[in-house]
C-alpha atoms as one frame of an Amber mdcrd trajectory, in Angstrom:
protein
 -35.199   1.402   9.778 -34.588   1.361  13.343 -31.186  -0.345  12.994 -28.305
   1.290  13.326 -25.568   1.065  10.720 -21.815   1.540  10.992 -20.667   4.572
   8.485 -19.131   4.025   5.341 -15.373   4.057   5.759 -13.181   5.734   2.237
 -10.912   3.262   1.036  -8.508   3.755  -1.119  -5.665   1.526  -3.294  -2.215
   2.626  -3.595   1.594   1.179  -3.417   4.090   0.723  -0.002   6.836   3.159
  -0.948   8.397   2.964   2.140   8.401   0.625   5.153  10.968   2.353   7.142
   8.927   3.024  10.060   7.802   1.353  12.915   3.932   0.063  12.718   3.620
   2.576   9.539   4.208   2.390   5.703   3.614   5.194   3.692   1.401   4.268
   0.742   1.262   6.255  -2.764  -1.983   6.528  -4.054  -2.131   7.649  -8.050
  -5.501   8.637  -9.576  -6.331  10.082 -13.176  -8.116  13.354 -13.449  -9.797
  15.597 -16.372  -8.083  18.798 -16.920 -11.044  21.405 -16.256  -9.510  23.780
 -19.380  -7.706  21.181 -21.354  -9.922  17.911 -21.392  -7.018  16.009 -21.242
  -6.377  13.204 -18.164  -3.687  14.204 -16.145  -2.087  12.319 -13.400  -2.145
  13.332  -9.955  -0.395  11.248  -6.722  -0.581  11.799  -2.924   1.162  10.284
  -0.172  -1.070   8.935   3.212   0.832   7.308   6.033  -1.154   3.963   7.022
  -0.963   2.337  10.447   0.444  -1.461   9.933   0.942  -3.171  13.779   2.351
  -6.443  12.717   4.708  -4.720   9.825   3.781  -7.158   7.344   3.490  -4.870
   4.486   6.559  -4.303   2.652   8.153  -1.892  -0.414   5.840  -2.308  -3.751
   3.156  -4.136  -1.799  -0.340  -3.332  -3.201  -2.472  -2.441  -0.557  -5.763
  -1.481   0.378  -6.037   1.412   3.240  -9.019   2.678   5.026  -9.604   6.248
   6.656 -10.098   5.768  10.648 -10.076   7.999  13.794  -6.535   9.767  13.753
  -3.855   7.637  15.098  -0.532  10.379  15.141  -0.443  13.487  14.016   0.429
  12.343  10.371  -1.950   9.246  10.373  -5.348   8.691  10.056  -5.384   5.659
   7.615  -5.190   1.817   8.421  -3.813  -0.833   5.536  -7.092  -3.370   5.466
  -5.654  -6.100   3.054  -2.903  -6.821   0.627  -3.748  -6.672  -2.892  -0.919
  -7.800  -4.642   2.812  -8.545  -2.554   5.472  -7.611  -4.693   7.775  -9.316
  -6.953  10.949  -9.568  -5.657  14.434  -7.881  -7.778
C-alpha cells in the first residue's frame, strides 16, 4: 500500500489528418454517442494536436495518443504507438 503508483494517463485512438507541422500531427478522434432526447447514436469528432519528435507518423496513420503535461499552447497530447500505417493511393 505504501508504493507509490504513476497516474493513469487517458488515451485515446484517432487518425493523422495532417502532418504538416514540425514534431506535431493533428489526430481526429471520432466517438459514437446516445442522443439524450432522441436515443439514437450520433457521431461526434474532435481534433487534438499530438507531439511526434521523430515525425514518423504520417496522413491516415492510426495512432494511439496519450494526454501529458502541456507541451505548446495547443498541445497537451503525445502519439504512444502506431496502430495501423496507412495504405498508400
Amino acid at each position: 500500500m505504501t508504493e507509490l503508483s504513476k497516474p493513469l494517463r487517458r488515451t485515446l485512438v484517432g487518425r493523422v489528418v495532417s502532418d504538416k507541422m514540425q514534431k506535431t500531427v493533428t489526430v481526429l478522434v471520432e466517438r459514437q454517442v446516445k442522443h439524450p432526447v432522441i436515443g439514437k447514436y450520433v457521431g461526434q469528432s474532435k481534433k487534438y494536436h499530438a507531439h511526434d519528435e521523430a515525425g514518423t507518423y504520417k496522413m491516415g496513420d492510426t495512432v494511439e495518443i496519450a494526454e501529458s503535461k502541456p507541451i505548446s499552447r495547443t498541445k497537451s497530447w503525445v502519439v504512444t504507438r502506431l496502430i495501423e500505417a496507412s495504405k498508400g493511393i
